[in-house]
C-alpha positions as a Markdown table, in Angstrom:
| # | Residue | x | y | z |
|---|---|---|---|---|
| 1 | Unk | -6.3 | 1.8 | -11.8 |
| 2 | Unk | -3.2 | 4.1 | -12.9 |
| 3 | Unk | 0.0 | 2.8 | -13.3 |
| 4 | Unk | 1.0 | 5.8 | -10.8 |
| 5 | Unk | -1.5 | 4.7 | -8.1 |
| 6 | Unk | -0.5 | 1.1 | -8.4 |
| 7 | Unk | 2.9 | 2.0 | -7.5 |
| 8 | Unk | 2.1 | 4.2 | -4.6 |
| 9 | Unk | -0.5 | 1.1 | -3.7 |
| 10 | Unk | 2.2 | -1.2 | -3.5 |
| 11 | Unk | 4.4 | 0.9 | -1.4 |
| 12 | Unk | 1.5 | 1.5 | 1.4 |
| 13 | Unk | 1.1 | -2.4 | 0.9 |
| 14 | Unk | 5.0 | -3.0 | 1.6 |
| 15 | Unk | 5.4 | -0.1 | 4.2 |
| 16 | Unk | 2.4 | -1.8 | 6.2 |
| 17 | Unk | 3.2 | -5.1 | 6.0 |
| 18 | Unk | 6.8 | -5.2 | 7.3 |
| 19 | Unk | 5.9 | -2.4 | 9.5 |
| 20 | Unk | 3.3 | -4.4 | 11.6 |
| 21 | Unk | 4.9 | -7.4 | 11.1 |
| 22 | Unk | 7.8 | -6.1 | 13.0 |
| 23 | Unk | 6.3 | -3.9 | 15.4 |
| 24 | Unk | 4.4 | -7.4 | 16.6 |
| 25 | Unk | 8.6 | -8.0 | 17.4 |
| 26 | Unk | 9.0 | -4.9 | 19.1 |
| 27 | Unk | 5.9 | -5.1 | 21.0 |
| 28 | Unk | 6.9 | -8.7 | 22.3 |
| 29 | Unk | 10.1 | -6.9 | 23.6 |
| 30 | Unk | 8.2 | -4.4 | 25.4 |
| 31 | Unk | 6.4 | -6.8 | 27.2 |
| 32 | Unk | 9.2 | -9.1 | 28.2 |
| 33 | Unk | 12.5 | -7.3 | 28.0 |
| 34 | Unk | 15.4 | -7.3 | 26.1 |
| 35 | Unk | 17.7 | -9.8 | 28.5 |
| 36 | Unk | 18.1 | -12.1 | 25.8 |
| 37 | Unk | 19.3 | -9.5 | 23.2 |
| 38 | Unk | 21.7 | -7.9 | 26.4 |
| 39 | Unk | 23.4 | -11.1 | 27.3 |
| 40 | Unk | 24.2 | -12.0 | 23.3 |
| 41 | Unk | 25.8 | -8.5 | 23.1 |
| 42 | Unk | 27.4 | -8.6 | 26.7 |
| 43 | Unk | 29.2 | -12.3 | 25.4 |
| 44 | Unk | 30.5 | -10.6 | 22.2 |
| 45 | Unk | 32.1 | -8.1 | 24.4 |
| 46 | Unk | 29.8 | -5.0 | 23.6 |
| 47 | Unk | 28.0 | -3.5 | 26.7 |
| 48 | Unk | 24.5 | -5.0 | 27.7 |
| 49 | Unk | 22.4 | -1.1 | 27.8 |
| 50 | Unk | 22.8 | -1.5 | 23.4 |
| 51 | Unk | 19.8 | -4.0 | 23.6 |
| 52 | Unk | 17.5 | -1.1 | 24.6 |
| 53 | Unk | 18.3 | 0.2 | 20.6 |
| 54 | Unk | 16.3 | -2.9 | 19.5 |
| 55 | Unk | 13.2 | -0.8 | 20.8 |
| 56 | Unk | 14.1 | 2.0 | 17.7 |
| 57 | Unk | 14.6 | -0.7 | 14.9 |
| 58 | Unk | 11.4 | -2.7 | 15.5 |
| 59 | Unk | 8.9 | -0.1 | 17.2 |
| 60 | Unk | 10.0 | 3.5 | 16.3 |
| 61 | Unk | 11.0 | 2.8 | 12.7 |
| 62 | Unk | 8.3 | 0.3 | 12.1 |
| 63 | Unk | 5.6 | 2.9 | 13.5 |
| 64 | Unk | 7.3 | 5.3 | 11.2 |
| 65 | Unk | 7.3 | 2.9 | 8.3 |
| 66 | Unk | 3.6 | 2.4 | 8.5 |
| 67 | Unk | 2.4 | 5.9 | 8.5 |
| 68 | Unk | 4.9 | 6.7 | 6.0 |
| 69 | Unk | 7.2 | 9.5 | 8.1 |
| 70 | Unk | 10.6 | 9.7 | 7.0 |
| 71 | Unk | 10.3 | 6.3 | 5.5 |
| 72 | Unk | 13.9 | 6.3 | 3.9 |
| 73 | Unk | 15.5 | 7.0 | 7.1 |
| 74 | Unk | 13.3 | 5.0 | 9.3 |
| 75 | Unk | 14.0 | 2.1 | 6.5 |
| 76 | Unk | 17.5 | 2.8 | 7.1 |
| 77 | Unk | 17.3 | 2.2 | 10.8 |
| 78 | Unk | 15.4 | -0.9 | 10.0 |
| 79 | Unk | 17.9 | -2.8 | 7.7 |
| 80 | Unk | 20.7 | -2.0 | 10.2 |
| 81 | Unk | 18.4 | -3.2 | 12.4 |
| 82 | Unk | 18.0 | -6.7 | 10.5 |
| 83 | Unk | 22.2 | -6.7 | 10.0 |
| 84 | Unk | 22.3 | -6.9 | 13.5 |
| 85 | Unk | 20.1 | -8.8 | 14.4 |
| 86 | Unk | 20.8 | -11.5 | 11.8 |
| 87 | Unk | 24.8 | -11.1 | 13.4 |
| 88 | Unk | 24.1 | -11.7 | 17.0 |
| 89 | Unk | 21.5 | -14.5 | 16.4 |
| 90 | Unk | 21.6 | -16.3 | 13.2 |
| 91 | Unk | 25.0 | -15.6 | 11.7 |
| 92 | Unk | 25.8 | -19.2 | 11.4 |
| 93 | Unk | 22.3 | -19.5 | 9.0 |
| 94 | Unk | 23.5 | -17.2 | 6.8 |
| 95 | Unk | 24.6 | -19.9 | 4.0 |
| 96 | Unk | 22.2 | -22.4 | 5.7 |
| 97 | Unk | 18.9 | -23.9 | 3.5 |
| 98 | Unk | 16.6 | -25.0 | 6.2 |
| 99 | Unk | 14.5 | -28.2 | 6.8 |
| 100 | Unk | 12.5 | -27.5 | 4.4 |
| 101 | Unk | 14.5 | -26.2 | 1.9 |
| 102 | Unk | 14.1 | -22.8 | 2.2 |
| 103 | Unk | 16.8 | -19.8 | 3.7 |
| 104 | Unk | 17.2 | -20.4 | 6.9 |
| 105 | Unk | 17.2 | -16.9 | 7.7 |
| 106 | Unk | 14.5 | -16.1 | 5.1 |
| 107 | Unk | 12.1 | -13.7 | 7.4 |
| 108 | Unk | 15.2 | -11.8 | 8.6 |
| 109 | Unk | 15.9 | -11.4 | 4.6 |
| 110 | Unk | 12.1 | -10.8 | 3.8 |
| 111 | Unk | 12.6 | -7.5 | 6.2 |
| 112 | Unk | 15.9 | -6.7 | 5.1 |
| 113 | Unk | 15.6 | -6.6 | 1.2 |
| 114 | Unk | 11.6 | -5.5 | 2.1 |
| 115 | Unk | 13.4 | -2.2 | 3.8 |
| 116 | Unk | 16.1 | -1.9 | 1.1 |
| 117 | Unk | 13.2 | -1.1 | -1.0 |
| 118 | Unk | 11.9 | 1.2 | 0.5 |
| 119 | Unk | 15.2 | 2.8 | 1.4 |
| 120 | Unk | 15.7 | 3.4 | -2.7 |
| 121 | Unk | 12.0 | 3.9 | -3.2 |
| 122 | Unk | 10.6 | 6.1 | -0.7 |
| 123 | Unk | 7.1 | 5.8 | 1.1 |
| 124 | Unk | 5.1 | 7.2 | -1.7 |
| 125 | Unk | 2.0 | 9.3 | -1.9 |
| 126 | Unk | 0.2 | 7.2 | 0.4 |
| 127 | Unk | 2.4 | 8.7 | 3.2 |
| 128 | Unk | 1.7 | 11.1 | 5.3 |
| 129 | Unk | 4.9 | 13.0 | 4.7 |
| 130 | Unk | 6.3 | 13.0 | 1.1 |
| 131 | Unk | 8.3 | 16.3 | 1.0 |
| 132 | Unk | 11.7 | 15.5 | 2.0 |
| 133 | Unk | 14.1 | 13.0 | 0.2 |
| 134 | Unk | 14.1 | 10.9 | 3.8 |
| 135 | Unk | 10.9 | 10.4 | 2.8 |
């Protein structure tokens, strides 16, 4: 196997991966609401309608992600995604090492740094767009 097709391999690998993953997230959200995202942001002051954006950070950009549209943008709107997320619900884990000795907030970080790289990478040729430099 080329050392080109490796690297495109990989990206399809990481593109899918975090994309399902997260759209499993999304799809949980679908099904039951957002009420708990809408009161966190309502007791920080910001108004409770923002929890509907959770809906474009874990199923429009993960569904984007996986069939590799726009994948720098759509990773974009995934690690702000993550930010937030990690700030309205696990801020105070941030510097936390958990039971079992790992980051507390090591899934949230898994996605984050996982959609970094793709923001700097790109989807690759296993995409189904790969013209444009959101891609």
């Amino acid at each position: 196997m080329s050392s080109q097709k490796s690297y495109n391999t990989g990206l399809l690998i990481l593109r899918a991966s975090i994309g399902i993953l997260m759209l499993l997230h999304g799809i949980a959200k679908l099904l039951h609401g957002v009420d708990g995202i809408s009161g966190m942001l309502s007791a920080k002051g910001i108004p409770g309608f923002v929890a509907y954006g959770v809906f474009v950070g874990e199923i429009i950009a993960p569904v984007l992600l996986v069939i590799g549209y726009r994948t720098r943008l759509a990773a974009l709107v995934f690690a702000v995604n993550m930010v937030v997320a990690v700030m309205l619900a696990h801020a105070g884990d941030i510097f936390s090492l958990s039971a079992t000795g790992g980051w507390a907030i090591e899934l949230a970080g898994l996605y984050f740094f996982g959609s970094l790289a793709l923001l700097f990478t790109g989807g690759g040729k296993f995409a189904v767009s790969s013209r444009s430099w959101w891609d």
